[in-house]
C-alpha positions in Angstrom: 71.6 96.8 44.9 72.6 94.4 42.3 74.9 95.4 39.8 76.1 98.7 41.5 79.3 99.3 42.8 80.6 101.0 45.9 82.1 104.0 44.3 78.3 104.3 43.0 76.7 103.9 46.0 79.1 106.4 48.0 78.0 109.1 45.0 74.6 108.6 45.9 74.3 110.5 48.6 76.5 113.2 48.1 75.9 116.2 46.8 76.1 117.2 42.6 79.0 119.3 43.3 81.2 117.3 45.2 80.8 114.7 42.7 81.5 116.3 39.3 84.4 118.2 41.0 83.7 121.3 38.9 83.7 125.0 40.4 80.4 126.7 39.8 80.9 130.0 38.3 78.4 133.1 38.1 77.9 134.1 34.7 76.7 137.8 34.0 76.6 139.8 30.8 77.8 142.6 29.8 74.4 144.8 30.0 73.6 143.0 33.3 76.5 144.4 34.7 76.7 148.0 33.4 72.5 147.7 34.9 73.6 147.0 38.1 76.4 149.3 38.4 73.7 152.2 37.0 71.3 151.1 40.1 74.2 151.5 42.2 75.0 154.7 41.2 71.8 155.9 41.0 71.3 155.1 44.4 73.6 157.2 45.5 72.7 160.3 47.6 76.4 161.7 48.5 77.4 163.1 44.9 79.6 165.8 44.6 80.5 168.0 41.4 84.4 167.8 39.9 85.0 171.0 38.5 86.3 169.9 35.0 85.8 166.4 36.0 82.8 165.2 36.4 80.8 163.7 39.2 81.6 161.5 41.8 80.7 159.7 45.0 82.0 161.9 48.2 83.7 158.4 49.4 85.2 157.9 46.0 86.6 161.3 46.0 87.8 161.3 49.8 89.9 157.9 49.0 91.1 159.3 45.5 92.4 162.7 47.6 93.9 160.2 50.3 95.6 158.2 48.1 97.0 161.2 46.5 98.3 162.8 49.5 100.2 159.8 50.2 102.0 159.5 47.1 102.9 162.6 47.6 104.3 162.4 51.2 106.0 159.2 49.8 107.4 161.2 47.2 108.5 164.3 49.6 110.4 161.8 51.9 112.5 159.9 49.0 113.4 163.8 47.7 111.7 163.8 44.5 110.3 166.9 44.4 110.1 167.2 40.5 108.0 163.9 39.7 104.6 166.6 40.0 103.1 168.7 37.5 100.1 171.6 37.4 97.7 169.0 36.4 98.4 166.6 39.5 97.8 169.3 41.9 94.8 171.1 39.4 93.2 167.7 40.0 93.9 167.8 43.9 92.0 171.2 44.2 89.2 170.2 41.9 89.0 167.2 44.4 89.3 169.1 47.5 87.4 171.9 47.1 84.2 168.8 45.6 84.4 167.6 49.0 84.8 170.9 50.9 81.4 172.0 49.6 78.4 172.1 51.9 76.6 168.6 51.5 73.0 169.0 50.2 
């Protein structure tokens, strides 16, 4: 090859990406995504009812009640026993009794 050079030739056979050194990134719009998360949650079969809430996934509730329960035994070991109001613990019973209901 006549007129090439060796940094050419080396590029030849290598792949598109490793040449242009660019990361390829997905590109997705905004009613693309809110479509796919509707099919997710439409596919869904373990919904449970939030009294005052709304509904949710039984996994999403069971990791929002764990999460809660740990704050608070976090917050029962350091003493601070006044960082909770009615609402916290309303939203604790909502979230318990969701999950405590007879699955469909």
């Amino acid at each position: 090859m006549i007129g090439t050079t060796p940094v050419h030739q080396a590029t030849k056979n290598q792949p598109s990406e490793m040449v242009n050194n660019k990361e390829h990134k997905m590109k997705i719009t905004k009613s693309q995504l809110r479509k796919l998360i509707k099919e997710e949650v439409k596919g869904s079969k373990e919904l449970a009812q939030i009294s005052s809430t709304g509904t949710m996934e039984r996994g999403q509730i069971i990791s929002s009640l764990e999460k809660k329960l740990l704050d608070m035994i976090e917050r029962n070991r350091e003493g601070r026993h006044n960082t909770l109001g009615i609402s916290q613990f309303n939203t604790l019973f909502a979230e318990w009794s969701a999950v405590s209901e007879p699955r469909e």
